[in-house]
N, C-alpha and C positions, 0 to 999 in steps of 0.2 A: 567810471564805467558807463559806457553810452547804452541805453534802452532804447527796443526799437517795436514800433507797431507794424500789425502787417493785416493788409485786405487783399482777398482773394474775390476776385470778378468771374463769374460763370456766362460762356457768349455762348451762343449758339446760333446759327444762322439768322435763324429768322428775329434775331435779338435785333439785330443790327441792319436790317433791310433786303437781304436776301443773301447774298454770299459773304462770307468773310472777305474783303478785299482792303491790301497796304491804307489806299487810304483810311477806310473806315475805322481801322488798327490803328492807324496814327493819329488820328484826332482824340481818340480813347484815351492815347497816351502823354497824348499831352494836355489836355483835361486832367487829367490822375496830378501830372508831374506838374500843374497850376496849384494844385491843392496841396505840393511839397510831396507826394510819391515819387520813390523810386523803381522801376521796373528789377523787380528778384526774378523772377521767371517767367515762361509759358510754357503750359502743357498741353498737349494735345490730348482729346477726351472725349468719351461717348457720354453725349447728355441724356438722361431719359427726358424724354416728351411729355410734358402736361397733360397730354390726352393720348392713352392710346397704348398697346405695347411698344417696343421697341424703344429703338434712341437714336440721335443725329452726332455727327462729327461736330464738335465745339474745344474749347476753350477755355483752359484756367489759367487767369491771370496775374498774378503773384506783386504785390507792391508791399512794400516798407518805406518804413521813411521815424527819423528819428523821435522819439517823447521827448516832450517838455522843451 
């Protein structure tokens, strides 16, 4: 029976240099899938902001990838 790990990435705009853009998403993704991540999902999400009320449109990023 195969066991599996999973990391979950929280982006948010300004994580990543100003807009979420394909490329900035892609290099993410293949960085992750360097380190043997597989891409399980994305969700779309309001992050709350480190300072301040409210929140931003961001990102959770869902990877697995097999133990041992």
């Amino acid at each position: 029976m195969t066991r599996y790990e999973y990391r979950v990435l929280q982006l948010r705009e300004s994580m990543i240099g100003g807009k979420l853009s394909a490329d900035k998403l892609e290099k993410l993704l293949n960085d992750e899938a360097g380190q043997g991540w597989q891409l399980k999902a994305i969700t779309s999400t309001e992050v709350k902001g480190r300072v301040g009320p409210g929140s931003v449109e961001g990102l959770l990023v869902t990877f697995e990838r097999p133990v041992g």
